[in-house]
C-alpha positions in Angstrom: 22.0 3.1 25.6 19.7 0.4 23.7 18.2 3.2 21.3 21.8 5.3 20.6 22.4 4.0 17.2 21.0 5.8 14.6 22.8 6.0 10.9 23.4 8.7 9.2 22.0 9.7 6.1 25.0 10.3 4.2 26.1 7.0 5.5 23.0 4.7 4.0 22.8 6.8 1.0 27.2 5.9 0.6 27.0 2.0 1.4 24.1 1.9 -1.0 26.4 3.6 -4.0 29.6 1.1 -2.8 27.5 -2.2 -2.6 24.2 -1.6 -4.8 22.0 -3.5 -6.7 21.4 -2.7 -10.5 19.2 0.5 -11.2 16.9 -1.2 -14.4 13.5 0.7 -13.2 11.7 3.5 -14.7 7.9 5.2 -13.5 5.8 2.8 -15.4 7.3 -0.1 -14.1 7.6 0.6 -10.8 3.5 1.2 -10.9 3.0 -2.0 -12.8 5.1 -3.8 -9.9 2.6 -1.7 -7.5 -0.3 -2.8 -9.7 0.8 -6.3 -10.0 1.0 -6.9 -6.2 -2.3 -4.7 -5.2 -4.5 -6.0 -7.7 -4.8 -9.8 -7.4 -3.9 -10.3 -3.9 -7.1 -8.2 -2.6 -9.2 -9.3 -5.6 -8.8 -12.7 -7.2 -7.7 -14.3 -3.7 -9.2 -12.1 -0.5 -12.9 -11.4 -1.7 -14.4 -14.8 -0.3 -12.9 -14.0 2.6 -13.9 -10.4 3.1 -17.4 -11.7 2.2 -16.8 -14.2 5.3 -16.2 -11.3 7.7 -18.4 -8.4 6.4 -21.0 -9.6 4.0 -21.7 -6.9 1.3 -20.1 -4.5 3.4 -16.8 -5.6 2.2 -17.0 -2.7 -0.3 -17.3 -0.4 2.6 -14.3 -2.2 4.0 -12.6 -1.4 1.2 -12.8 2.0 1.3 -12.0 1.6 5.4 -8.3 -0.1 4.2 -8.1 2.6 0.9 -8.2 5.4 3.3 -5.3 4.4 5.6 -3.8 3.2 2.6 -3.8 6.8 0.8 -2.5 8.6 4.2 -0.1 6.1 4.4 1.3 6.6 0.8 2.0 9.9 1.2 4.4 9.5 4.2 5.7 6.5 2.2 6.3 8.8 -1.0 7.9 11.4 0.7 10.6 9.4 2.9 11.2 6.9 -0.8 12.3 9.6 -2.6 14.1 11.2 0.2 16.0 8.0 1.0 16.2 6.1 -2.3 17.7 2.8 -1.1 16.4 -0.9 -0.7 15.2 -1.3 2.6 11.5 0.6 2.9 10.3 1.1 6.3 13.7 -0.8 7.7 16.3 1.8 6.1 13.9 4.9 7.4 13.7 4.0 10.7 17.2 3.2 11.2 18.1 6.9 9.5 15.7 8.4 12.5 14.9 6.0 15.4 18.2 4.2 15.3 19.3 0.3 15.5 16.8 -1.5 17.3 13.3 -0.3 16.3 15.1 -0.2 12.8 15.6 -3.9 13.4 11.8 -4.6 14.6 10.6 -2.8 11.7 12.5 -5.3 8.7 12.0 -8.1 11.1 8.2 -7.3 10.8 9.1 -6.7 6.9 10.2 -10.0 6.7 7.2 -11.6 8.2 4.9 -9.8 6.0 6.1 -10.3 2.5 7.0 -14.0 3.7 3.4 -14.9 4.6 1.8 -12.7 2.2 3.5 -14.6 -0.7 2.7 -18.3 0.6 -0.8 -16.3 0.8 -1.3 -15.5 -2.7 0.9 -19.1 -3.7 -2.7 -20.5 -1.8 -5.2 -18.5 -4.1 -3.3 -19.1 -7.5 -3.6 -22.6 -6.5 -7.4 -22.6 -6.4 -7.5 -21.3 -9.6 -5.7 -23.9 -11.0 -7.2 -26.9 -9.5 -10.6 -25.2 -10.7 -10.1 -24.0 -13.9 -7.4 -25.1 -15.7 -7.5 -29.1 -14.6 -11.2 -29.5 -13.7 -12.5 -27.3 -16.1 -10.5 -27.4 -18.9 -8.5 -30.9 -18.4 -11.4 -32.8 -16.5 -8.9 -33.8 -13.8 -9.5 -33.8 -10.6 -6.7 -33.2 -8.0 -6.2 -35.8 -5.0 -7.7 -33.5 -2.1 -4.6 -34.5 -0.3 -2.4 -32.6 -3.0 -4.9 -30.1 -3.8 -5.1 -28.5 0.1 -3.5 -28.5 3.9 -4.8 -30.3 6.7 -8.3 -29.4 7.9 -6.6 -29.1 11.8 -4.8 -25.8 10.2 -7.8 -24.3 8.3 -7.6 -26.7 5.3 -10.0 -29.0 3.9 -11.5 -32.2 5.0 -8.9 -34.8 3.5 -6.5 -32.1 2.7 -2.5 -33.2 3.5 -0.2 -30.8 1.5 -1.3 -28.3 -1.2 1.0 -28.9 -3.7 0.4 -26.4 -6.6 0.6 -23.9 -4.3 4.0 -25.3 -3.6 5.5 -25.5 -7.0 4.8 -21.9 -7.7 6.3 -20.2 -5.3 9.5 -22.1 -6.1 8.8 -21.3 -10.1 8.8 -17.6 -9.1 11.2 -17.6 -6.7 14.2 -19.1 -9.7 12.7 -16.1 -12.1 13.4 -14.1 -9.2 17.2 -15.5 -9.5 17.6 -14.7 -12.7 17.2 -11.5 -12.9 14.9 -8.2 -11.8 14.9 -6.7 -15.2 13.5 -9.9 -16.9 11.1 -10.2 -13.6 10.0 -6.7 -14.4 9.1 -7.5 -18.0 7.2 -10.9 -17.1 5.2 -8.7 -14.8 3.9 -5.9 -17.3 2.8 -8.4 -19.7 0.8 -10.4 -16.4 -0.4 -7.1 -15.3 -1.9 -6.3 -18.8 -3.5 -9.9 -18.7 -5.1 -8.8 -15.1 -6.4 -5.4 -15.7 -7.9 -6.8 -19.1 -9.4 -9.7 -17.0 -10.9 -7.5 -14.1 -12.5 -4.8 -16.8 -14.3 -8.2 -18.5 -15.9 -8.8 -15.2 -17.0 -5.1 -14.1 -18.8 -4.8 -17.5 -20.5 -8.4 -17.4 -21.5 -8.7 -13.8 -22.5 -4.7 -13.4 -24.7 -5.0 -16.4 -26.0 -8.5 -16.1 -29.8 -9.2 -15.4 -29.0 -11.0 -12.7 -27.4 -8.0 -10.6 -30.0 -7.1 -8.2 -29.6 -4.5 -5.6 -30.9 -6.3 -2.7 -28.7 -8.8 -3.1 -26.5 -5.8 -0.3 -29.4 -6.6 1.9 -28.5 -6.8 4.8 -25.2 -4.5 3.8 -23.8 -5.0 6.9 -24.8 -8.5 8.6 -21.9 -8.4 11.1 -22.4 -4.7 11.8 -19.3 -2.1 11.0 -17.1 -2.6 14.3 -17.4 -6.5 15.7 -15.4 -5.6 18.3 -11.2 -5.7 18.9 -10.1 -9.0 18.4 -13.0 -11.1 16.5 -11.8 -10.0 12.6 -15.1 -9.7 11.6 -17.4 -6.7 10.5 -16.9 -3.9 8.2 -13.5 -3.2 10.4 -12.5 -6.4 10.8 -12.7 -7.1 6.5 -10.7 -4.3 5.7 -7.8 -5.2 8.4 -7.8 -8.5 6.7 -8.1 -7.2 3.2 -5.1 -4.6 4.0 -2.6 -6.8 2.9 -3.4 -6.5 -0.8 -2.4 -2.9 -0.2 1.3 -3.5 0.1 2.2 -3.2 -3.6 3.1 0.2 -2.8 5.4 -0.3 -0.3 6.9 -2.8 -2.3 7.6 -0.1 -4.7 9.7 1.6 -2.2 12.0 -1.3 -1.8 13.1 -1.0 -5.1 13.8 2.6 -5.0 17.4 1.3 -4.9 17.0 -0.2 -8.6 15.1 2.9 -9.9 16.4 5.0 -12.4 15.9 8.8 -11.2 14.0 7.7 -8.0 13.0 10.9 -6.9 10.7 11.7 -9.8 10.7 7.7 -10.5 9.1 6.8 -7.0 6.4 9.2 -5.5 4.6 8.2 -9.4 4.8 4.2 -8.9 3.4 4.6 -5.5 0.5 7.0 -5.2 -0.2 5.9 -9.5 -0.7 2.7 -8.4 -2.5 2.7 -5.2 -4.7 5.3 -7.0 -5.4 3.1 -10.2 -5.9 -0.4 -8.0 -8.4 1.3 -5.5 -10.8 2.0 -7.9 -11.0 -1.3 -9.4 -11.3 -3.3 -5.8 -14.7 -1.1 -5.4 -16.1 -2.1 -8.8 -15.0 -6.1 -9.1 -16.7 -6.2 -5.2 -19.8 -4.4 -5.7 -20.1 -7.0 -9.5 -19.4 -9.8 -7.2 -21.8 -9.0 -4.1 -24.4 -7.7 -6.6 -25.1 -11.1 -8.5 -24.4 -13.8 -6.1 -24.6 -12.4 -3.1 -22.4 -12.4 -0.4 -23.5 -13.2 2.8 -21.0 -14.5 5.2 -21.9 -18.1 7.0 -23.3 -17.7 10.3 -22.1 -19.3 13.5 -23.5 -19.7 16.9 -24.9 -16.3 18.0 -25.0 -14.9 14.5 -21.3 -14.4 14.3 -20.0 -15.7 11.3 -17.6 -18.6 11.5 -13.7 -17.2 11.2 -12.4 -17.0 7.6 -9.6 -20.1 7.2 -11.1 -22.4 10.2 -12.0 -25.5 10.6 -15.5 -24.8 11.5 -16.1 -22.5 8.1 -14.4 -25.7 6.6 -16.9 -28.3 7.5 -19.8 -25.6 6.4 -18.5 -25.1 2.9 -17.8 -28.9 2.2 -22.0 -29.3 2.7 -24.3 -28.8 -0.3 -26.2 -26.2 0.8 -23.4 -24.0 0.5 -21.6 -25.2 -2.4 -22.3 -21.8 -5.0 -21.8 -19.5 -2.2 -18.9 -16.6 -2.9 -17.6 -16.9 0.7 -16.7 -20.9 0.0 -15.0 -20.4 -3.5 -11.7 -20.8 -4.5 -11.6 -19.1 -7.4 -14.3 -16.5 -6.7 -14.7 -14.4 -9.6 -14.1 -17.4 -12.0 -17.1 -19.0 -10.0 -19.0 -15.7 -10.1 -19.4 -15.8 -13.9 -20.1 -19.2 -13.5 -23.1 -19.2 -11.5 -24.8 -16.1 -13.5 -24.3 -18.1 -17.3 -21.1 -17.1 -18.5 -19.1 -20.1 -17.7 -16.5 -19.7 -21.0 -16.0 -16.1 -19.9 -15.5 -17.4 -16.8 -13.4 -20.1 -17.8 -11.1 -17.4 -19.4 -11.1 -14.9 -16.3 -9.9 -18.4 -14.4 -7.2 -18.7 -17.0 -6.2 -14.9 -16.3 -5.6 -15.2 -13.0 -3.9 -18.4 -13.6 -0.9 -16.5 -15.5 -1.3 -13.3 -13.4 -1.5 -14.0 -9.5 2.6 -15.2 -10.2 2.9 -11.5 -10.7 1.7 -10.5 -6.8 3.8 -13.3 -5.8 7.0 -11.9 -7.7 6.4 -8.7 -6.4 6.4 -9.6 -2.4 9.0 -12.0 -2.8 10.7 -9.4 -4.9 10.3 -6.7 -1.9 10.9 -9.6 1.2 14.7 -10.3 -0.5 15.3 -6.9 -0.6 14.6 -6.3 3.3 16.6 -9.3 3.6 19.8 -7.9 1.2 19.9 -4.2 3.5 19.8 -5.9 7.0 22.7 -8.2 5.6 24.5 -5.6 4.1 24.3 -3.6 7.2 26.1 -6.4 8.8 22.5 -7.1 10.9 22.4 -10.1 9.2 24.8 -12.8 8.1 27.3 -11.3 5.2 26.7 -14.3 3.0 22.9 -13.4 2.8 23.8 -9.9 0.8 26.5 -12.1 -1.8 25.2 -10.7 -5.6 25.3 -13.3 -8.3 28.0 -12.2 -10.5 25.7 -12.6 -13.8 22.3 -12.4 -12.6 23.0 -9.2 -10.4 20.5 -10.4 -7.8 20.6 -11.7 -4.4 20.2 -15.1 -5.5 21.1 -16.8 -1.5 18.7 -15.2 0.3 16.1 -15.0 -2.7 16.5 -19.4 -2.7 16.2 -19.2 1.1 12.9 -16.6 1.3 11.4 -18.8 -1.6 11.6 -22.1 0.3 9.7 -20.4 3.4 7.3 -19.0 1.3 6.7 -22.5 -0.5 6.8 -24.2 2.9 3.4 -22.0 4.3 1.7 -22.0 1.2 1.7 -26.0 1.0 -0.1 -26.3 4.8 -1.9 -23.2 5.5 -5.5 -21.7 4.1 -5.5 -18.1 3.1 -7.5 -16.3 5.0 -5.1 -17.5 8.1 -2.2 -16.8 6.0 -3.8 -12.9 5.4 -4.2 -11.8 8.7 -0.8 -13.0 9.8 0.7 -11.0 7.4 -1.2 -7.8 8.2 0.5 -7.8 11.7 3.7 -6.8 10.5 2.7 -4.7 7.5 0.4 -2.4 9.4 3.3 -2.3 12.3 5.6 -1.0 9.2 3.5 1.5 8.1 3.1 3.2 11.2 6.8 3.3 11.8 6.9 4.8 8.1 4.4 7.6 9.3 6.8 8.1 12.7 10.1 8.6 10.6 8.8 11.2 8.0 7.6 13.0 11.4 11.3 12.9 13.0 13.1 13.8 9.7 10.8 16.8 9.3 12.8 17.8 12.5 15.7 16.1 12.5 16.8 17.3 9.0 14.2 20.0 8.1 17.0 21.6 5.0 17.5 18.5 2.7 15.4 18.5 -0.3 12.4 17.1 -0.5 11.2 16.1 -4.1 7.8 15.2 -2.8 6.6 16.6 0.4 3.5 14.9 2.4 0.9 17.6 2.4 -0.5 18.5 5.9 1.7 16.1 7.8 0.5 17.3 11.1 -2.8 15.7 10.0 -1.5 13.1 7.8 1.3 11.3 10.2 -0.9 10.9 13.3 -3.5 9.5 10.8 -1.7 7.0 9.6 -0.3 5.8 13.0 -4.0 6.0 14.3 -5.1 4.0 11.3 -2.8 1.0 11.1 -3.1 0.6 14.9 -7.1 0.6 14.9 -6.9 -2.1 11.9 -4.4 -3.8 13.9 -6.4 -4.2 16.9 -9.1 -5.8 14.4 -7.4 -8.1 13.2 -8.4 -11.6 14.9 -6.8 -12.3 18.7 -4.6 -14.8 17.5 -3.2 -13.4 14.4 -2.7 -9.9 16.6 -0.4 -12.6 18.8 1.9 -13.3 16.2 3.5 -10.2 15.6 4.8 -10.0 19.7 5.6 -13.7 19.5 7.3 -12.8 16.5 9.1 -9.5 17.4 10.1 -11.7 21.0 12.0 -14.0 18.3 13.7 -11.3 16.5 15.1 -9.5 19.8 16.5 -12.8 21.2 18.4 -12.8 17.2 19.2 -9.1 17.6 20.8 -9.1 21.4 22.4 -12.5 20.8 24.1 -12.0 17.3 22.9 -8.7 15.2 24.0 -6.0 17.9 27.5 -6.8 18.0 27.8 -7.5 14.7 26.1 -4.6 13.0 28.5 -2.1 11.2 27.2 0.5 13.5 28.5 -1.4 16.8 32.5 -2.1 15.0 32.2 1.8 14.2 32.0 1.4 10.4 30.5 4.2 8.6 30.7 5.0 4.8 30.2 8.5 3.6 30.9 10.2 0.4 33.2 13.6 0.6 30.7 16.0 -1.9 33.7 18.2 -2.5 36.6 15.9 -3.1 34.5 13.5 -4.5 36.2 10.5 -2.7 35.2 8.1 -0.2 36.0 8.1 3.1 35.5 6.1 6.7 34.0 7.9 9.9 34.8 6.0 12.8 32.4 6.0 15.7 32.5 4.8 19.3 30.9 1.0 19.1 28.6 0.4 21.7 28.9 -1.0 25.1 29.1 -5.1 24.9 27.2 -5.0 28.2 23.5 -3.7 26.7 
C-alpha cells in the first residue's frame, strides 16, 4: 500500500533526541524570529504589489490573509508543541498521514521557503540601490546589475540583479556559523524594524497630506477577480500570504527550543498577533498619502504584478511616483509627502533589517531539508552537523545557492505567488493532521489545545484552498509541476531508502530508560 507508512510518535520524538540539533531558543526569541520573517516580507517588500492587485483594498486583503492566518496558527500551535521536532508541517504529516503525503508536504516546504527567500533577497535589493547608493552615495547601479531580464518580469535593460545575489549568500554563511549567533543578529534587526515601521505610522497617519479619499475607489478591482487572475481584494491577500510564514517558521525550530511546549504556542500566536496589527497601520499610512491605485490594463484589469507589461508602464513618466512602481515603497512614501531624511533613514532600516526575513526562511527551508535527510528521505550527507558550528552547514551552502540563483533573475511579485503554492498547501495539511491526532492519539498531553477544532480545522483547510485557487493560473501550475518532480524523486530514490522502508525505528523504553530498535516489515519493492 502507497499510504501504509506512517511513523510513530515515539519514534520521531527518539531520532530527534539521538541525532538533534542544539536547543539555544527561549519564548522571546522564537517571536522575534516570527517577527523578523512576518514583518518585512509583507511590508517593506509586498505593499507595491498588493497595491497592483487590489488598490486600497489591500488593507482589506490584509485582514482576508490575517484571518486564515489566525485559524491556521492555532492548529500549528497545537501540533508544535505536541510534536517538538524540526520538520513543521513535514514531521506532522508523516506522524498521521504516513510517508508519501508526508513527503509532498516538505517537498512543498522546500519550495516555499526557497522562493520566498530569493523573494525578499529581490526587495532588500531595491532598497539598496535606492537608498543607500543613489541617495546617500549618488551612484547609480548599471540596470543590468541592478535587476533581471524584462522577458522574466524584470526591467527594461535589466540582466542579473546582483545585490540581490550577494545577500542571500551573506546570510546564508551567518546561517553556517551558527543559530545562536543568527538569533542574536535578528533581535537587534527586529528592534531596528519595529522602530522603523512605528516612525512611519506616526508621520504618514498624522501628515496633512493624508486624505481619506485617497481609498476612493477602495476596491478598483472589486473583492473576488475571479479564480485564477490574482487580482482583487482575494487575489492581494493570496499573494500577500507569504509574509505570514514567520510563524510556521517558528515551528521548525521547535527542535532548538528550550522547553518547547510552553516555548512554542507563545512565539507563534505572539508574533502573528504583534505583526498583524502593524501590516494594517503601515498600509492604511501608505494608501492614505500617496494613493494606491493599481495600473490599469485593457478592460480595466490591472496589469499582473512582476510582468512585463506592468514593467514597460512603470518605466514611463507618468507613473514614476506611483506606490505600485516603487522599489522601496515606504522609503518613497516619505519621499513624496516632504520627509525625504526620514525617509532616507526608514530606507536605511530596511536595508539592515530585511536580512532578518531572509535568515529566518532560509533558517526554516534547511531545517525541512535536515528532517527529510535524517529520515533517510533524502541523501545522508545532507543531515552531516558541523562539528563546531552545530548547524547543518551542507545543505544550508546548497539551499543558499538556489535562493541566490532566483533572486538574481526573477521580480518579486512572481517570486511571491510561487511561493504561496506550497505554503498554503502546508498549512492545510497542518490543519488535517491536528484533526487525525485528535483521533488517532486522543490521551497524550496536549500543552495547548486548538479551541473549537471542529470549526477551526475545516477553516483552515477551506481558507488556504480558496487563496490558493486565487493565486494567478500560472503560479497555481507550479505547485503540481512541482509536486510531479518530487514524486518521480520519491518513487525513484526516497521510498526505498527511507528508514521506514529498511524497518528502522528508534524509540526510547520510558521505564528502563534505554534505547531500543523496533523492527518493522519494509514495504513491498514493487509499489
Amino acid at each position: 500500500m502507497i499510504l501504509d507508512r506512517v511513523k510513530p510518535l515515539d519514534a520521531i520524538l527518539a531520532a530527534a533526541e539521538k541525532k538533534s540539533l542544539h536547543r539555544s531558543l527561549g519564548a522571546w526569541q522564537l517571536m522575534l524570529f516570527g517577527i523578523g520573517c512576518i514583518i518585512g516580507t509583507g511590508i517593506f517588500v509586498l505593499t507595491a504589489a498588493g497595491a497592483q492587485k487590489a488598490g486600497p483594498g489591500l488593507m482589506l486583503a490584509f485582514v482576508i490573509a490575517g484571518a486564515v492566518c489566525i485559524v491556521a496558527a492555532l492548529c500549528y500551535a497545537e501540533i508544535a508543541a505536541m510534536i517538538p521536532v524540526a520538520g513543521s508541517a513535514y514531521t506532522y504529516s508523516y506522524a498521521t498521514m504516513g510517508e508519501l503525503l508526508a513527503w509532498t508536504v516538505g517537498w512543498a516546504l522546500i519550495l516555499e521557503y526557497a522562493i520566498a527567500a530569493s523573494a525578499v533577497s529581490v526587495g532588500w535589493s531595491g532598497y539598496f540601490s535606492g537608498t543607500i547608493l543613489n541617495e546617500f552615495l549618488g551612484i547609480a547601479l548599471p540596470q543590468w546589475l541592478s535587476a533581471g531580464p524584462l522577458a522574466l518580469g524584470g526591467e527594461p535593460g535589466g540582466f542579473i540583479n546582483l545585490p540581490a545575489l550577494v545577500i542571500a549568500l551573506l546570510v546564508t554563511w551567518l546561517l553556517m556559523i551558527g543559530t545562536s549567533e543568527s538569533a542574536k543578529v535578528n533581535a537587534a534587526l527586529v528592534a531596528i524594524k519595529v522602530t522603523a515601521l512605528t516612525a512611519f505610522i506616526g508621520l504618514t497617519l498624522t501628515s496633512a497630506y493624508f486624505d481619506p479619499d485617497k481609498f476612493n475607489p477602495f476596491l478598483p478591482a472589486g473583492v473576488f477577480g475571479g479564480f485564477g487572475t490574482g487580482v482583487g481584494a482575494v487575489g492581494a491577500a493570496a499573494t500577500i500570504f507569504f509574509a505570514y510564514v514567520g510563524f510556521d517558521a517558528v515551528s521548525t525550530a521547535a527542535e532548538e527550543t528550550k522547553n518547547p511546549q510552553r516555548n512554542v504556542p507563545i512565539g507563534l500566536v505572539g508574533s502573528l498577533a504583534f505583526c498583524t496589527v502593524f501590516y494594517i497601520l503601515v498600509a492604511a499610512g501608505a494608501i492614505g498619502t500617496i494613493g494606491g491605485q493599481p495600473i490599469m490594463g485593457p478592460g480595466g484589469v490591472p496589469f499582473p504584478a512582476g510582468s512585463e507589461e506592468l514593467a514597460r508602464q512603470c518605466a514611463l513618466p507618468a507613473y514614476s511616483g506611483a506606490l505600485v512602481c516603487s522599489d522601496e515603497a515606504l522609503a518613497h512614501v516619505l519621499r513624496q509627502i516632504g520627509f525625504s531624511g526620514i525617509g532616507n533613514l526608514l530606507g536605511i532600516a530596511a536595508f539592515l533589517a530585511l536580512p532578518s526575513v531572509i535568515l529566518v526562511l532560509l533558517f526554516a527551508q534547511t531545517r525541512i531539508f535536515f528532517v527529510m535527510s535524517r529520515d533517510g528521505l533524502l541523501p545522508a550527507g545532507l543531515s552531516k552537523v558541523h562539528p563546531r558550528w552545530k548547524t547543518p552547514y551542507v545543505v544550508t551552502l546548497l539551499t543558499g545557492a538556489i535562493v541566490a540563483l532566483g533572486a538574481a533573475f526573477f521580480p518579486v511579485g512572481q517570486l511571491a505567488d510561487i511561493a504561496n503554492a506550497g505554503t498554503l498547501y502546508a498549512f492545510a495539511m497542518v490543519a488535517v493532521a491536528v484533526m487525525v491526532l485528535r483521533r488517532t492519539a486522543p490521551d497524550r498531553p496536549r500543552d495547548f489545545r486548538t479551541p473549537m477544532l471542529w470549526f477551526v480545522g475545516p477553516a483552515t483547510i477551506f481558507g488556504c484552498a480558496f487563496l490558493f485557487l486565487n493565486l494567478p493560473l500560472e503560479a497555481m501550475l507550479v505547485l503540481p509541476l512541482w509536486s510531479a518532480i518530487g514524486l518521480l524523486v520519491y518513487f525513484g530514490y526516497s521510498r526505498r531508502k527511507s528508514h521506514l522502508a529498511q524497518g528502522i525505528v528508534e524509540v526510547v523504553d520510558d521505564i528502563a530508560g534505554e534505547e531500543t530498535m523496533i523492527p518493522i516489515d519494509p514495504a513491498p519493492r514493487s509499489d
